[in-house]
C-alpha positions in Angstrom: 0.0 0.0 0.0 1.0 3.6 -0.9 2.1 6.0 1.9 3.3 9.4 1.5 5.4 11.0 4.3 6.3 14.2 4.8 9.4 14.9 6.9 12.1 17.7 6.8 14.1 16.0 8.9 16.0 14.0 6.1 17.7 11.1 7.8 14.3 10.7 10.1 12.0 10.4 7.0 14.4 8.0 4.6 14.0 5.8 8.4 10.5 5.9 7.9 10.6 4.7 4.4 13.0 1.8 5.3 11.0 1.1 8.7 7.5 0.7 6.3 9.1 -1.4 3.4 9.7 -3.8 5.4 6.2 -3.9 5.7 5.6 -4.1 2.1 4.5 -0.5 2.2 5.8 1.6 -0.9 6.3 4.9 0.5 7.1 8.2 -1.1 9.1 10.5 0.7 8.8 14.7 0.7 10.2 17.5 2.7 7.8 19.9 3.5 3.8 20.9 3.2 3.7 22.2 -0.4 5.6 19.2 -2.2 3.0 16.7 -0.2 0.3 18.9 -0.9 0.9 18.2 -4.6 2.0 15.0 -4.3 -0.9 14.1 -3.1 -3.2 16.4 -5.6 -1.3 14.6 -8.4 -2.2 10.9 -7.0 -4.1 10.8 -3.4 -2.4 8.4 -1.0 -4.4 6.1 1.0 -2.3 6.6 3.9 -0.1 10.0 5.0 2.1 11.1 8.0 2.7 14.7 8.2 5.4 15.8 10.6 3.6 18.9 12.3 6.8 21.4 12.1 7.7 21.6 8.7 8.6 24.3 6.2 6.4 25.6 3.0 3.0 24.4 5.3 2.4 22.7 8.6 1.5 19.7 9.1 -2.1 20.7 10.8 -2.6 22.8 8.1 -2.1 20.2 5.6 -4.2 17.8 7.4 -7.3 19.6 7.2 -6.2 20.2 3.2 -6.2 16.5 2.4 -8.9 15.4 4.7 -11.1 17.5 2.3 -9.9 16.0 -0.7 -10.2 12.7 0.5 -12.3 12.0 3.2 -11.0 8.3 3.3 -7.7 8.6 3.6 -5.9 8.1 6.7 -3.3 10.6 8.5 -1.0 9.9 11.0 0.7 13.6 12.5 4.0 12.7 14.3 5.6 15.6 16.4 8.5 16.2 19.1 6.1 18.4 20.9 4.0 15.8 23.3 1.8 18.4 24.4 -1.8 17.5 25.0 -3.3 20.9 22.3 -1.5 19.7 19.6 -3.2 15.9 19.8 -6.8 18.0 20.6 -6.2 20.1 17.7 -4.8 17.3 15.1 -8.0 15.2 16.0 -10.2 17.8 15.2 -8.6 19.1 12.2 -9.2 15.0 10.5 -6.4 13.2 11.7 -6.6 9.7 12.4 -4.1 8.9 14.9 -1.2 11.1 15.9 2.5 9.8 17.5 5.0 11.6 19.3 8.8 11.4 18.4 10.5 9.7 19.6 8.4 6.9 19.1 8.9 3.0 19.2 9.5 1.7 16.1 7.4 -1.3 16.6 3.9 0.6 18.1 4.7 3.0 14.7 4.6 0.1 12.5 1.3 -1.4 14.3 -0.4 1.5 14.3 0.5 1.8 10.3 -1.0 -1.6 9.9 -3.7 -0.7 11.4 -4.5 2.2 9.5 -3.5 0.0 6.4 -6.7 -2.3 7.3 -9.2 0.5 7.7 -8.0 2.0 4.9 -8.6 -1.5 2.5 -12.0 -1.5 4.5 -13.1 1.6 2.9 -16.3 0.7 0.7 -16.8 1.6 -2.9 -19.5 4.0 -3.4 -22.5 2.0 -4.3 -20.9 -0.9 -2.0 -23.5 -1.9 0.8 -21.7 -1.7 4.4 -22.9 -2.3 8.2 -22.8 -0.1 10.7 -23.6 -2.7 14.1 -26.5 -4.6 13.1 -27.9 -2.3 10.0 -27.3 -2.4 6.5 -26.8 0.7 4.5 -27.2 0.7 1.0 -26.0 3.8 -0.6 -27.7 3.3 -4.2 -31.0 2.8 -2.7 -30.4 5.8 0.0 -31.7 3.4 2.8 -30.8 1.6 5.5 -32.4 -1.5 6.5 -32.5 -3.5 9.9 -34.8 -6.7 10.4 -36.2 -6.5 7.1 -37.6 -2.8 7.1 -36.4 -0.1 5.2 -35.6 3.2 6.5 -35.2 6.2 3.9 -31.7 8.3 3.9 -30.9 11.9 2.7 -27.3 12.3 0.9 -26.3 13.9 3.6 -27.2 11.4 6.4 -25.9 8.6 4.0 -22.7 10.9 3.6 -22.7 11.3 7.7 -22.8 7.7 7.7 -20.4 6.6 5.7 -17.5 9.0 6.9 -18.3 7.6 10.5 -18.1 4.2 9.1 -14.7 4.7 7.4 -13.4 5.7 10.4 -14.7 3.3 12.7 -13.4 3.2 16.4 -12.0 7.1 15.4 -13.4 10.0 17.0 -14.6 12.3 13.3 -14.4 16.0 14.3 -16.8 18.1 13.8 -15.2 20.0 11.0 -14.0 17.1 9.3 -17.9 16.2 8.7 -18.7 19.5 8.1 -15.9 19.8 5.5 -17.1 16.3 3.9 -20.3 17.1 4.2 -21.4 20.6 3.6 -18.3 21.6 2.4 -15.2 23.6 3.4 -17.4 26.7 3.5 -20.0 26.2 5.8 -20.1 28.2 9.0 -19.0 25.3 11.8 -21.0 27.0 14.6 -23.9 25.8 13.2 -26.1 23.4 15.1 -27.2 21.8 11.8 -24.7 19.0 12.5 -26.5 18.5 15.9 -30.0 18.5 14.4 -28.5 15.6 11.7 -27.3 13.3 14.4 -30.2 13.7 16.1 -32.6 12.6 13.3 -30.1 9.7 12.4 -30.0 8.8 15.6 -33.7 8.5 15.8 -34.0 6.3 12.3 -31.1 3.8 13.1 -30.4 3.6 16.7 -32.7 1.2 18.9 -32.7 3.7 21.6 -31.7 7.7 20.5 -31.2 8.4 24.2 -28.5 5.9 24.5 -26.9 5.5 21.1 -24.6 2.6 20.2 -24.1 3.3 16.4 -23.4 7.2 16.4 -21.3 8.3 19.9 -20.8 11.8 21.2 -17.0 12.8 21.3 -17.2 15.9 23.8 -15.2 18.4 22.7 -14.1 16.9 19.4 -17.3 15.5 17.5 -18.8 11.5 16.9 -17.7 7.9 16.7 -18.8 5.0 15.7 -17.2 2.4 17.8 -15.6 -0.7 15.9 -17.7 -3.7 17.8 -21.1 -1.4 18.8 -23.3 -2.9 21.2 -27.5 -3.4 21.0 
């Protein structure tokens, strides 16, 4: 599997690209934000790992960039700043995981293959998928559980599968606003709220107490990899 990295730190990123071919990933290595930025115009990767200090645009920045051209692709920020804003702010600007340097060789290379998986998982887009114990079939915009059919908008069905390719990942509220209203959409609006809500009340056995769509506080929704009845 393709991944691009982008690392100014030279003998850190050719590392990274000996580390993952091990792995049998074929990476593609770049030295700051603007020459990933069109990398990745030029072919999206399914998997990226931004360094967050980096010249020509940061890695934060960038996230948010790609996570609007490609909703399914999965970013891993890495960073010699541990601080706890910096995770906070990567998750809500899209990221899908984020590691601090210096890291463990072996917990980066789990967490890769881990992404790698989710990233395979990603269903085409008339491809049927399952969110806990209801099917969702995009070209029929409906969702069915037990038998009955239950009508979906674009955007619910767009809500839906974003949470679904990112399953057991908290989805910030900008990333679905991004993805789903677009990039220009005012994000104080309770729109997304009022969404959730009427999702919540056509797929979830109990709306109160939702096991398909979870509240991240202070970041945005999940839904969890095993969800429970």
């Amino acid at each position: 599997m393709r991944v691009l990295i982008a690392e100014d730190d030279l003998s850190l990123g050719t590392g990274l690209v000996d580390l993952l071919g091990r792995d049998g990933f074929e990476c593609v290595l770049v030295g700051d934000g603007r020459a990933a930025e069109a990398a990745f115009r030029d072919d999206p990767f399914p998997i990226v790992v931004l360094d967050i200090v980096m010249p020509g645009q940061d890695g934060l920045t960038l996230c948010r960039t790609l996570r609007a051209i490609a909703p399914q692709t999965q970013i891993m920020l890495l960073s010699a700043r541990g601080e706890t804003f910096d995770k906070a702010r990567g998750l809500q600007l899209g990221a899908d995981d984020y590691v601090a340097k210096p890291f463990d060789p072996s917990e980066l290379r789990a967490r890769l293959s881990a992404m790698a998986r989710r990233a395979r998982a990603v269903p085409s887009a008339d491809a049927r998928f399952k969110m806990g114990d209801v099917w969702i079939d995009p070209a029929a915009l409906i969702a069915i559980r037990d038998g009955e059919e239950i009508s979906l908008t674009q955007r619910e069905l767009c809500l839906l599968r974003l949470l679904y390719t990112h399953a057991g990942q908290a989805v910030s509220r900008n990333q679905l606003f991004d993805h789903c209203w677009g990039r220009d959409y005012f994000p104080n609006s309770r729109a997304l709220d009022q969404y959730i809500s009427t999702l919540r009340g056509k797929i979830e056995w109990d709306p109160k107490q939702p096991c398909l769509i979870e509240t991240v506080h202070g970041v945005g929704y999940r839904h969890p990899v095993s969800p429970a009845r």
